[in-house]
LOBA-751875 format. One record per residue (C-alpha): x, y, z. Coordinates in Angstrom, 2 decimals. Layout:
BEGIN
NODE       px       py       pz
NODE        X        Y        Z
...
//
This chain:
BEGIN
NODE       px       py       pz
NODE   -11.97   -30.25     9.29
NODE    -8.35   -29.27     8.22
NODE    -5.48   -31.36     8.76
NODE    -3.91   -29.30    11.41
NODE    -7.20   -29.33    13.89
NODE    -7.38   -33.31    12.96
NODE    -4.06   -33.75    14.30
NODE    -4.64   -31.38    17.55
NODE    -7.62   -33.68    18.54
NODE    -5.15   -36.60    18.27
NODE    -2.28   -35.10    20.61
NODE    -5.36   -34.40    22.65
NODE    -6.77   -38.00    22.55
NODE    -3.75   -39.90    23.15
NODE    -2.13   -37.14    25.14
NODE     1.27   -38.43    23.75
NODE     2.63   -35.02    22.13
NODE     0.97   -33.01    25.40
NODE     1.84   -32.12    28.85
NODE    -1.85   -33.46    29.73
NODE    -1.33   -35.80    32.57
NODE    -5.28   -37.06    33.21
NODE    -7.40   -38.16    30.62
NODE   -10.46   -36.40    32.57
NODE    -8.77   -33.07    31.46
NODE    -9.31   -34.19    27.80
NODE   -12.56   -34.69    26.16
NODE   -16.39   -32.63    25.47
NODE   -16.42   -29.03    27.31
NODE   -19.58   -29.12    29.30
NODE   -20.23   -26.04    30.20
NODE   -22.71   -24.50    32.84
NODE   -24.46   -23.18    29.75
NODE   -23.58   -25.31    26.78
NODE   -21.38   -28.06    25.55
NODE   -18.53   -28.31    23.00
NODE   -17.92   -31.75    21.41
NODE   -14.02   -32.33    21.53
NODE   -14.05   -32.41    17.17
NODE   -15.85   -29.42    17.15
NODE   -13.58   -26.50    15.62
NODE   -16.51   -23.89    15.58
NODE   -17.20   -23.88    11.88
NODE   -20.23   -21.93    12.41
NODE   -19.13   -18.40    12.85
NODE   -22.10   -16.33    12.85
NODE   -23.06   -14.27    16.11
NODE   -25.36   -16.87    17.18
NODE   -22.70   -19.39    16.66
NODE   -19.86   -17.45    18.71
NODE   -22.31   -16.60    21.48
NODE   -23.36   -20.15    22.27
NODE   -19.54   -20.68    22.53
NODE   -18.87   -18.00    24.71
NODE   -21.72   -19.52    27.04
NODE   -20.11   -22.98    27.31
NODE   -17.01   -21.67    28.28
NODE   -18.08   -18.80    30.38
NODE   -17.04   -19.78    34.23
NODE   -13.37   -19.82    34.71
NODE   -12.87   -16.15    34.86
NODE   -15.97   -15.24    36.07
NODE   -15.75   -18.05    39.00
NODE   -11.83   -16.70    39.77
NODE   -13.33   -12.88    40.38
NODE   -16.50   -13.41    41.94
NODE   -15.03   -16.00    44.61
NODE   -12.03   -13.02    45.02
NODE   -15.18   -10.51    46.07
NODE   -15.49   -12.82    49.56
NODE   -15.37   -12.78    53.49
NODE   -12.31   -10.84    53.93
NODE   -13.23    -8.06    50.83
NODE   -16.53    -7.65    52.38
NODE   -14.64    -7.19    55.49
NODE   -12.00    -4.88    53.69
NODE   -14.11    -3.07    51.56
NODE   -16.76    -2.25    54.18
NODE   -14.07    -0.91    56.36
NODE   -12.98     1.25    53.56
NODE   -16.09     2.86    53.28
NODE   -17.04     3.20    56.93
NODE   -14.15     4.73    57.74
NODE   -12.88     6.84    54.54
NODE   -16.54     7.23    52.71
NODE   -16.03     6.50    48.79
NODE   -12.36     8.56    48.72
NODE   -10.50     5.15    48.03
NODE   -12.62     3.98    44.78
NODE    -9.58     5.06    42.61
NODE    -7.63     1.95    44.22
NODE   -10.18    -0.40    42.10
NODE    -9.29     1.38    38.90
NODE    -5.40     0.75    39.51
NODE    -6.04    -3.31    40.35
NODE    -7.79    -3.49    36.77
NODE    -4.86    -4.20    34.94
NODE    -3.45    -6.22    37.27
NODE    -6.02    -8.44    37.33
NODE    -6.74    -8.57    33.70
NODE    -2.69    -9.26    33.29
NODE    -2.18   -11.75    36.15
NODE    -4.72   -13.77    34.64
NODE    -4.36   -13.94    31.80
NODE    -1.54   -15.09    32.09
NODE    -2.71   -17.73    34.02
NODE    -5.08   -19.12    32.03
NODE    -2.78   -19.01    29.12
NODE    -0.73   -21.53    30.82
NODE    -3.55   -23.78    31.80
NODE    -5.15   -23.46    28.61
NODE    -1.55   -24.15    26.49
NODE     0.40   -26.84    28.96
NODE    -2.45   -29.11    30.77
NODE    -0.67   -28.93    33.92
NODE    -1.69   -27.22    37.13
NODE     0.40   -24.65    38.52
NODE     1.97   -26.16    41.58
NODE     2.96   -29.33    39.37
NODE     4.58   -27.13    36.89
NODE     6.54   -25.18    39.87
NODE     7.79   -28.18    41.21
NODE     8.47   -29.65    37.18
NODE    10.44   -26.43    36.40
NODE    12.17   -25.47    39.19
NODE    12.74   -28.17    41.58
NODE    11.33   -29.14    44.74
NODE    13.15   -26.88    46.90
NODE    11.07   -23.95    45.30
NODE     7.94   -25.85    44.56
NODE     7.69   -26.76    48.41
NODE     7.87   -22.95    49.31
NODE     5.05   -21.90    46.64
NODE     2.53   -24.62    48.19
NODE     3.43   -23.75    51.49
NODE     2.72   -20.56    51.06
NODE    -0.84   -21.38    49.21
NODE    -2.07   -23.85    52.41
NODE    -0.91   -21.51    55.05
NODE    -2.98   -18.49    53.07
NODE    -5.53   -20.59    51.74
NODE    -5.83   -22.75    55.91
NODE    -6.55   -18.99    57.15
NODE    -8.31   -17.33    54.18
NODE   -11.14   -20.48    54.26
NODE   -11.58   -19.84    58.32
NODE   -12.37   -16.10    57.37
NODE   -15.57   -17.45    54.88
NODE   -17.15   -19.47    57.66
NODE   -16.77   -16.16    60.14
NODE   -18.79   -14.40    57.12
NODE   -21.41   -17.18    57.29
NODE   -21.17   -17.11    60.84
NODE   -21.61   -13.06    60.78
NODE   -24.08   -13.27    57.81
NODE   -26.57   -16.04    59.73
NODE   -25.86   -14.97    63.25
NODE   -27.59   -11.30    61.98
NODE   -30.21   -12.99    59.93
NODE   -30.83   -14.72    63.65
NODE   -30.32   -18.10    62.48
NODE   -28.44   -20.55    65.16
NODE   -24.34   -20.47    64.65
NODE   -23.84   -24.30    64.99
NODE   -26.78   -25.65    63.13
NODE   -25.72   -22.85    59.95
NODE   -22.19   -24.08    59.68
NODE   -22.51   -27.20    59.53
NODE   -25.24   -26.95    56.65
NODE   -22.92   -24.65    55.05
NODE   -20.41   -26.91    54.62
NODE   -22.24   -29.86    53.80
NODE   -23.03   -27.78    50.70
NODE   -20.16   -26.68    49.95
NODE   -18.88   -29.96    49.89
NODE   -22.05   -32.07    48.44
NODE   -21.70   -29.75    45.37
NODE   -18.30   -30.46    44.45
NODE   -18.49   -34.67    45.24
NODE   -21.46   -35.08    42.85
NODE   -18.72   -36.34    39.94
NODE   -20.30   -33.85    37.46
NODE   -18.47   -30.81    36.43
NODE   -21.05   -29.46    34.44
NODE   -23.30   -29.68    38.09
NODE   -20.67   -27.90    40.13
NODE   -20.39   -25.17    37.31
NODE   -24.38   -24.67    37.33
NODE   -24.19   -24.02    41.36
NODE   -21.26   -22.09    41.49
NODE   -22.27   -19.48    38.45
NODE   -26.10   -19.31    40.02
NODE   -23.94   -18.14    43.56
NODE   -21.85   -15.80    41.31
NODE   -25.58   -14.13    39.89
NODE   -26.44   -13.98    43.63
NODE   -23.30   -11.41    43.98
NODE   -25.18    -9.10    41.58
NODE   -27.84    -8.63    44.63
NODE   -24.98    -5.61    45.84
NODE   -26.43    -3.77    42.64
NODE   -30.29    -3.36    43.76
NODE   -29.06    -2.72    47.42
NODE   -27.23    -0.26    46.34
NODE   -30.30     1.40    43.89
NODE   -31.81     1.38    47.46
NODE   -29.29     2.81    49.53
NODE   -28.00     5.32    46.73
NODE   -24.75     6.31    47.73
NODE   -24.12    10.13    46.57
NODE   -23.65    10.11    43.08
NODE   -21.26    12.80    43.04
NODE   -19.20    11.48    45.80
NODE   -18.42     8.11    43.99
NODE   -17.47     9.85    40.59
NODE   -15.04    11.57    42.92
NODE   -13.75     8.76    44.80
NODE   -13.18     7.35    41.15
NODE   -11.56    10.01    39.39
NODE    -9.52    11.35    42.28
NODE    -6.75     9.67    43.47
NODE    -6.31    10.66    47.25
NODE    -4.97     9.52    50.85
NODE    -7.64    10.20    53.18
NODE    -7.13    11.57    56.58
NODE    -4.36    13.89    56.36
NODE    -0.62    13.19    57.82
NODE    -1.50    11.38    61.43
NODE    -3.67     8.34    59.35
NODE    -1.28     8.36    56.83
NODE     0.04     4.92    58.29
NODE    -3.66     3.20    58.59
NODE    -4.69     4.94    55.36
NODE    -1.59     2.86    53.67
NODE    -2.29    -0.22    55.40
NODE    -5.92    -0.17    54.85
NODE    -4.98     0.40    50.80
NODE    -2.26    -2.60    50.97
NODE    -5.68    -4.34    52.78
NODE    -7.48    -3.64    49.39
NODE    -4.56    -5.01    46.87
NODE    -4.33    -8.05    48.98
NODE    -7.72    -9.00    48.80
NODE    -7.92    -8.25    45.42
NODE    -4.91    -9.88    44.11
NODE    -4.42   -12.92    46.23
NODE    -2.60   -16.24    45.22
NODE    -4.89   -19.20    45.61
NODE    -6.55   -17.14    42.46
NODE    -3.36   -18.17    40.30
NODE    -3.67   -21.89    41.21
NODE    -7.51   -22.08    40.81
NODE    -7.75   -20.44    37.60
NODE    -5.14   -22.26    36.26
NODE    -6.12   -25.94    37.01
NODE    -9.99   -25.27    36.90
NODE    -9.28   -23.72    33.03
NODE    -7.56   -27.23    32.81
NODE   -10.30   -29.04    33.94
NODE   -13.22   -27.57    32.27
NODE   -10.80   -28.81    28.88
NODE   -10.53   -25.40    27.51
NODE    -7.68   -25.73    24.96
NODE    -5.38   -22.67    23.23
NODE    -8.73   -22.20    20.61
NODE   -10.81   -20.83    23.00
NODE    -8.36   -18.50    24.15
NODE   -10.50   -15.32    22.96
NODE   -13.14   -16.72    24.94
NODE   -12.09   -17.16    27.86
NODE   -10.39   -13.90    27.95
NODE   -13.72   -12.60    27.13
NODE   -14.69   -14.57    30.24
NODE   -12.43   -13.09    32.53
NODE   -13.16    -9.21    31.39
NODE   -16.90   -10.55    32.68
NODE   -15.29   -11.25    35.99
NODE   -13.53    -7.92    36.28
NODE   -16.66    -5.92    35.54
NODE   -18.59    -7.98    38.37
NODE   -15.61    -7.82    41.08
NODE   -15.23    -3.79    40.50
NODE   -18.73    -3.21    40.29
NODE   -19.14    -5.88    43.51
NODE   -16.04    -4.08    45.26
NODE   -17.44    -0.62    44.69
NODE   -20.79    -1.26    46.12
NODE   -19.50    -2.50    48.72
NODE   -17.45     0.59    49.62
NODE   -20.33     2.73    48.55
NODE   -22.81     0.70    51.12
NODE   -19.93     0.98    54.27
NODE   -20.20     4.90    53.66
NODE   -24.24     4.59    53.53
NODE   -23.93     2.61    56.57
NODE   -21.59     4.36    58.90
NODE   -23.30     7.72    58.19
NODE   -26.26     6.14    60.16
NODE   -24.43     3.98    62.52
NODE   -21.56     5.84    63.92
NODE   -18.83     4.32    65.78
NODE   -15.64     2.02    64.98
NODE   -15.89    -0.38    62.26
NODE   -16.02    -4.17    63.82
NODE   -17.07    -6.41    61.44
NODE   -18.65    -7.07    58.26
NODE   -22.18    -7.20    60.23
NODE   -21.91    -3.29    61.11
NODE   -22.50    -2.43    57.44
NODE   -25.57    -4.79    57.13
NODE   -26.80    -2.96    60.43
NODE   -26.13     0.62    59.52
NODE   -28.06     0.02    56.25
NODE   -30.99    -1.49    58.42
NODE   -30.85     1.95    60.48
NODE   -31.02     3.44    56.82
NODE   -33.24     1.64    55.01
NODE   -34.90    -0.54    57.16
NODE   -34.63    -4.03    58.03
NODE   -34.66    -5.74    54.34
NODE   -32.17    -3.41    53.27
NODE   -29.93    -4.76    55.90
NODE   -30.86    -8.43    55.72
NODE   -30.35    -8.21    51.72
NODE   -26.87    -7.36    52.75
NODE   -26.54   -10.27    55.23
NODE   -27.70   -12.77    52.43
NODE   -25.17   -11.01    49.95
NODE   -22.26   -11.32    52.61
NODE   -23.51   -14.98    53.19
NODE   -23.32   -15.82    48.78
NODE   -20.04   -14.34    48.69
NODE   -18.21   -16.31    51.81
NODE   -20.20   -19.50    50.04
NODE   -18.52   -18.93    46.62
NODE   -15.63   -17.77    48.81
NODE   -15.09   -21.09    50.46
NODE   -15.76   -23.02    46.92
NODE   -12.91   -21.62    45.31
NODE   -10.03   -21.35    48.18
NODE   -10.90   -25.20    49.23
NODE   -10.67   -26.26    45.13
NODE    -7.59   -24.16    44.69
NODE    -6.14   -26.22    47.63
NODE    -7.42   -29.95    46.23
NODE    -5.81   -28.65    42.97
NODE    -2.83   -28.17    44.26
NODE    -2.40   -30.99    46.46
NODE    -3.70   -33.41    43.55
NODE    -0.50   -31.68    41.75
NODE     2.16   -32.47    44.80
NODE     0.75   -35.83    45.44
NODE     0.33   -36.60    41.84
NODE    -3.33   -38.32    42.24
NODE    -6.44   -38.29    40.26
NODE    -7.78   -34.46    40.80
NODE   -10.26   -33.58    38.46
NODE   -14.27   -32.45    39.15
NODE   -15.45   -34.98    36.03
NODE   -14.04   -38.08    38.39
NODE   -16.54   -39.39    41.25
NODE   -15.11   -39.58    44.70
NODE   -14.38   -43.49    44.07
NODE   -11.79   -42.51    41.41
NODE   -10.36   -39.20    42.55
NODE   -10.40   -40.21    46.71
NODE    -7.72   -38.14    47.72
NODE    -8.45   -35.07    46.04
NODE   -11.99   -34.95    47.64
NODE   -10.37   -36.12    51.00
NODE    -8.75   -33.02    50.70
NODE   -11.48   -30.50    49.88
NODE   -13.84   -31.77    52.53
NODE   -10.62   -31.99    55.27
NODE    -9.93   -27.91    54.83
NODE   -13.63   -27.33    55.17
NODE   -14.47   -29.61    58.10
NODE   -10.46   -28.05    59.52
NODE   -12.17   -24.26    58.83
NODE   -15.75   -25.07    59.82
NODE   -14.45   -26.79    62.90
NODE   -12.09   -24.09    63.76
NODE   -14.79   -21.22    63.74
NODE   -17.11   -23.44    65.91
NODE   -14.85   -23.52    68.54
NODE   -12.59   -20.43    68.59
NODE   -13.79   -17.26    70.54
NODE   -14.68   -13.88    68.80
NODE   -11.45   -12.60    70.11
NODE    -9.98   -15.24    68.32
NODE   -11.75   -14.63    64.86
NODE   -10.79   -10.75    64.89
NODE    -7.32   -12.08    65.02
NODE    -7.18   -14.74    62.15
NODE    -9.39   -12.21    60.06
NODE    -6.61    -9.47    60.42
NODE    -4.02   -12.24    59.97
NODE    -5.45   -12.98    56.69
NODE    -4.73    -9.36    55.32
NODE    -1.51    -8.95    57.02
NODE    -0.34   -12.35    55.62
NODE    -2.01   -11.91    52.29
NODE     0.27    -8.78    51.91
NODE     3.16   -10.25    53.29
NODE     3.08   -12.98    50.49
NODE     1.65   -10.96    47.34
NODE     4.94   -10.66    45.38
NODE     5.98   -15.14    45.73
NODE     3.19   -16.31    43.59
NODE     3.18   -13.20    41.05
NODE     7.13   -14.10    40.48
NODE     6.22   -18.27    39.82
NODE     4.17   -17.05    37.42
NODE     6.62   -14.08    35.65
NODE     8.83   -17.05    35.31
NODE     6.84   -19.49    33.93
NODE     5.28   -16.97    31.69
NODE     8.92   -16.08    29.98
NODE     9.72   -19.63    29.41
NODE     9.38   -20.73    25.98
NODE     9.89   -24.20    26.57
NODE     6.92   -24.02    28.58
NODE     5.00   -21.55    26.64
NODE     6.36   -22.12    23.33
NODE     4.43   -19.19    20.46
NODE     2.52   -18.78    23.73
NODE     5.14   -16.74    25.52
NODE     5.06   -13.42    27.06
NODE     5.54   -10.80    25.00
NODE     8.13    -7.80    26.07
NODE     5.27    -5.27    26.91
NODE     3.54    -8.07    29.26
NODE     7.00    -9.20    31.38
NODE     8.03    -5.10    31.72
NODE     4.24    -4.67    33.24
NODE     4.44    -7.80    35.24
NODE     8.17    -7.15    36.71
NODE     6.47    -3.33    37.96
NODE     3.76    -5.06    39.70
NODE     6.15    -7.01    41.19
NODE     8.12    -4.28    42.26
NODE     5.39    -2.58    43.77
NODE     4.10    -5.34    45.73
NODE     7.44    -6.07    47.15
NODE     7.07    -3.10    48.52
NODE     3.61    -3.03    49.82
NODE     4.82    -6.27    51.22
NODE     7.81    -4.71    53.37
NODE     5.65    -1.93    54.18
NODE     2.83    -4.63    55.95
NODE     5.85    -6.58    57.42
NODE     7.22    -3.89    59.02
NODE     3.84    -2.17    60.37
NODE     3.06    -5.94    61.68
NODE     6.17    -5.91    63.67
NODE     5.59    -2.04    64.76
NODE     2.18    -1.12    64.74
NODE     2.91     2.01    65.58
NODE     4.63     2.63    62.18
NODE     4.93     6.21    60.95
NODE     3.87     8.12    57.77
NODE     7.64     8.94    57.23
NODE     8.62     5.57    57.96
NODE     6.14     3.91    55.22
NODE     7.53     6.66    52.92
NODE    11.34     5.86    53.39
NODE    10.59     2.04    52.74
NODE     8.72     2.98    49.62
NODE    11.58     5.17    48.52
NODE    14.16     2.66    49.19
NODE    12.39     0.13    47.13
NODE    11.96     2.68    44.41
NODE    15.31     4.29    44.23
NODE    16.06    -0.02    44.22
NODE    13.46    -0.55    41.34
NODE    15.03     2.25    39.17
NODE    18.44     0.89    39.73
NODE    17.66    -2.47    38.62
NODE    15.40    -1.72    35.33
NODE    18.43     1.02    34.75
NODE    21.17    -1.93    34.69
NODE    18.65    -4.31    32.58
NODE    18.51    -1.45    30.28
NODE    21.81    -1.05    29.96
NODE    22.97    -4.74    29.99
NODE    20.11    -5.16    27.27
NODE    21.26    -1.80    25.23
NODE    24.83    -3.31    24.67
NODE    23.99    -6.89    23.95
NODE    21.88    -5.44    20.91
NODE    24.65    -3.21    19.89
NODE    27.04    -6.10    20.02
NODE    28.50    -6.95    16.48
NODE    26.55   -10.05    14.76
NODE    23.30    -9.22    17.03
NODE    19.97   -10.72    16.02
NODE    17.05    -9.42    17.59
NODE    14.83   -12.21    19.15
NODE    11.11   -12.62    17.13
NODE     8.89   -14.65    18.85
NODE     7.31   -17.02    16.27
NODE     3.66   -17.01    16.72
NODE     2.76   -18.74    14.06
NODE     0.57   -22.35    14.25
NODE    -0.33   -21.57    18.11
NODE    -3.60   -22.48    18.58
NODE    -2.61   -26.27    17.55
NODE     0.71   -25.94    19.65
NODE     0.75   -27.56    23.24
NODE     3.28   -28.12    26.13
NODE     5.25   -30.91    25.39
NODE     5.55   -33.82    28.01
NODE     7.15   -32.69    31.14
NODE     9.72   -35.52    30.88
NODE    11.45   -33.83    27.71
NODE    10.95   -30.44    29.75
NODE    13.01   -31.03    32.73
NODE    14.83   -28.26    35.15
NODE    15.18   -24.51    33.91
NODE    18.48   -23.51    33.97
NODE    18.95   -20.24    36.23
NODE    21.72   -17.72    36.22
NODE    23.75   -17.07    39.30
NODE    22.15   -13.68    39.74
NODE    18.93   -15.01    39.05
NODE    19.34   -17.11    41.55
NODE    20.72   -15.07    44.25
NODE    17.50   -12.50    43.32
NODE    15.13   -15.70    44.28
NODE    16.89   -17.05    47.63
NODE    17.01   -13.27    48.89
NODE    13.47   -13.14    48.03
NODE    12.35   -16.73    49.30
NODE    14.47   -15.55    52.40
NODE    12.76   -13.01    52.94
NODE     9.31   -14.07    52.79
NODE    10.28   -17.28    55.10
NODE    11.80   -14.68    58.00
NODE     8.31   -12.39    57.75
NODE     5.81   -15.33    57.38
NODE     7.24   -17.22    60.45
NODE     7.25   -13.39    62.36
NODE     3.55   -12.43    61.02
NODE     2.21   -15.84    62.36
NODE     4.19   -15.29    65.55
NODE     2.66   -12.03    66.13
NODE    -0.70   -13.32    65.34
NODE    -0.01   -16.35    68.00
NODE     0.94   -13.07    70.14
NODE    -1.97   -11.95    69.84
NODE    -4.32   -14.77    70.12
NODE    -2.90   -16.09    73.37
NODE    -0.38   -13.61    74.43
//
């Protein structure tokens, strides 16, 4: 063992020299498939030896995509394809990089600082922020968990099981598999639920979807519909990104990467991991989009729900075909409802500052699994009692609100990301903050475009165009005056350029958040934040009005 991976295992150990603030996130990986003693620096480094490693720490990334392929992007997906056939596949292309680039960049801090992302929100930039970021997450997360029991309640009710009776089991085991004190059990239940996802492929062997219409919907980037669906065409596309990219994945990925102790020298795995994911979620998403197109060409009519797909396949294919579907739709809301509820204990653990960790029993972590099981029992509770009416209106909610808060979390993250006092030889490189600041941009925009068609739902084509051109003619202005501003600081006599040292990394970790303390923001960077955070505030508070509206107006 050299002297440099010695000394790691003692900063990890003590946790003096680290960030780490609970000595359950420091210790033996034990893995679904496989465990990795805490002094074991993978010596062996034959194919045999790298594969077993990949299999312990297999789960964060795959976990983080499958759960993202739930309720709501059944519910998305299959309206994609029942309404517009396979002509929006190209969308699933364009979230690839995203994805792969939000994160990984999330798991990069997890991996590197030991500290879940709320905490290091609040550790960074104060409390004023770091209240708006979690309030954001519950709000989204409150909603997002009601929309997993509807798909259980959709999934059983066509299976013809009782609605009541199915809940309630369904959340007893969904929160009996996280309270059992063993990591290494949850893992095992939550990976065999993500192999269940892989059921879309058969069903869709039986339904086969043309082939030549899915290359198409692939390869050719289109708007469906022609000028008068222009507006639902947009919204339905915004729908997709939202349900793709959504922000309880940040704070799950980050603090369940902490939790399963995956340190900076498994960083090639786990990104490994996470291109696993993708594959599943695109191949999951497409499916799904390809199985709404099967279904509506043998069940015409409006799209409903989620159970319309499952019964125009059943008009297809019989009734296996559609109650393969059903059990499908039920796995994913299951996995669904795992991740959003442990995403939420996460975070609170974080705020609150308690024992939150899936290695600690329920005697030595209370509140964190006080909080898991309240959100469930809140979610189960609220889809036992609402009316249908009701449901329709907290599943559109989800997407509309989803949108309306895509670019807060994405900009926590750009931040945190650029800050070498965080991220030390781990820091974003220039290629990865330009690609992360467009995303940004364009989900800004997507963002105004969903507030404003919330607000008027009778939004026009040339009315989504002019706020996209705005915010681009806004987005060009900005990157010009960066450009410029960065142009004449390097041509500025006695300029250095900046070389990020990446030497030693794999050994280096966040120092303790004590000697962090407050970044320092400029006054324009701080004006760009509080016009943002403004913003965001004024649409939240007039999405959930509208929804109210709607509910009991």
């Amino acid at each position: 063992m050299t002297t440099a991976a010695l000394n790691s295992d003692v900063r990890e150990l003590r946790g003096a020299q680290s960030a780490v603030l609970d000595d359950a996130h420091v210790g033996d990986i034990k893995g679904a498939f496989g465990t990795i003693k805490l002094d074991d620096h993978g010596t062996g480094r034959g194919l045999s030896a790298k594969l077993k490693t990949l299999l312990a720490i297999v789960g964060p990334g795959l976990i983080v995509m499958v759960g993202d392929n739930d309720a709501g992007a059944f519910a998305t997906y299959g309206q994609a394809g029942h309404q517009y056939g396979t002509k929006l596949l190209w969308t699933l292309l364009l979230l690839i990089p995203v994805l792969y680039v939000n994160q990984e960049m999330v798991l990069r801090l997890g991996a590197v600082t030991g500290v879940g992302h709320a905490r290091l929100i609040f550790e960074r930039f104060g409390r004023f922020w770091g209240a708006f970021s979690v309030i954001d997450l519950f709000l989204l997360n409150a909603l997002t968990l009601v929309t997993e029991f509807i798909g259980i309640t959709l999934a059983t009710g066509y299976l013809g099981l009782p609605k009541v009776p199915s809940v309630l089991m369904a959340a007893l085991v969904i929160v009996a598999a996280a309270m059992s004190g063993s990591f290494q059990r949850f893992e095992r239940i939550a990976l065999t639920l993500c192999a269940g996802s892989l059921l879309l492929i058969p069903i869709s062997i039986m339904a086969h979807p043309a082939a030549g219409a899915v290359a198409h919907g692939f390869t050719t980037p289109v708007l469906p519909g022609g000028s008068g669906q222009m507006a639902a065409v947009m919204l339905l596309v915004i729908g997709i990104v939202g349900t793709t990219v959504a922000p309880w994945q940040l704070f799950f990925q980050q603090s369940y990467v902490i939790d399963k102790r995956i340190t900076p020298r498994f960083m090639k795995y786990e990104k490994a991991d996470l291109s696993i994911g993708i594959v599943v979620v695109v191949v999951g998403a497409a499916a799904t989009i390809g199985l709404g197109a099967v279904a509506a060409a043998h069940l015409p009519g409006p799209f409903t729900d989620t159970a319309d797909v499952a019964r125009g396949l059943s008009a297809y294919g019989g009734r296996v075909l559609g109650d393969m579907f059903a059990v499908a739709l039920l796995d994913a809301s299951v996995i669904g409802a795992f991740a959003v509820s442990l995403s939420t204990a996460y975070a609170m653990g974080d705020c609150l500052k308690i024992n939150h960790s899936l290695h600690r029993g329920v005697g030595q972590a209370k509140g964190f699994y006080a909080v898991y099981a309240g959100v469930i029992a809140l979610a189960a509770t609220i889809v036992l009692v609402a009316s249908d009416h009701v449901q329709g209106v907290l599943t559109v909610g989800v997407q509309a609100l989803a949108g309306v808060l895509l670019p807060s979390a994405s900009v926590y993250l750009l931040l945190l990301c650029t800050d070498k006092a965080v991220l030390g030889p781990w820091v974003n490189g220039r290629r990865t903050t330009v690609f992360t600041a467009g995303v940004i941009a364009v989900l800004v925009a997507l963002s105004l475009v969903l507030t404003g068609s919330v607000l008027d739902p009778d939004l026009t084509a040339g009315q989504i165009e002019a706020i996209l051109g705005v915010c681009a003619v806004a987005a060009l202005a900005l990157g010009a005056g960066l450009g410029v501003k960065g142009l004449i600081a390097r041509r500025a006599p006695g300029h250095v350029a900046e070389v990020i040292d990446r030497s030693g990394r794999e050994e280096w970790r966040t120092p303790p958040l004590e000697q962090l303390g407050q970044a320092e923001f400029s006054l324009a960077r701080r004006v760009s934040l509080a016009v943002l955070r403004t913003y965001l505030a004024v649409a939240t508070v007039l999405v959930v009005v509208k929804l109210g509206t709607m509910m009991f107006g």
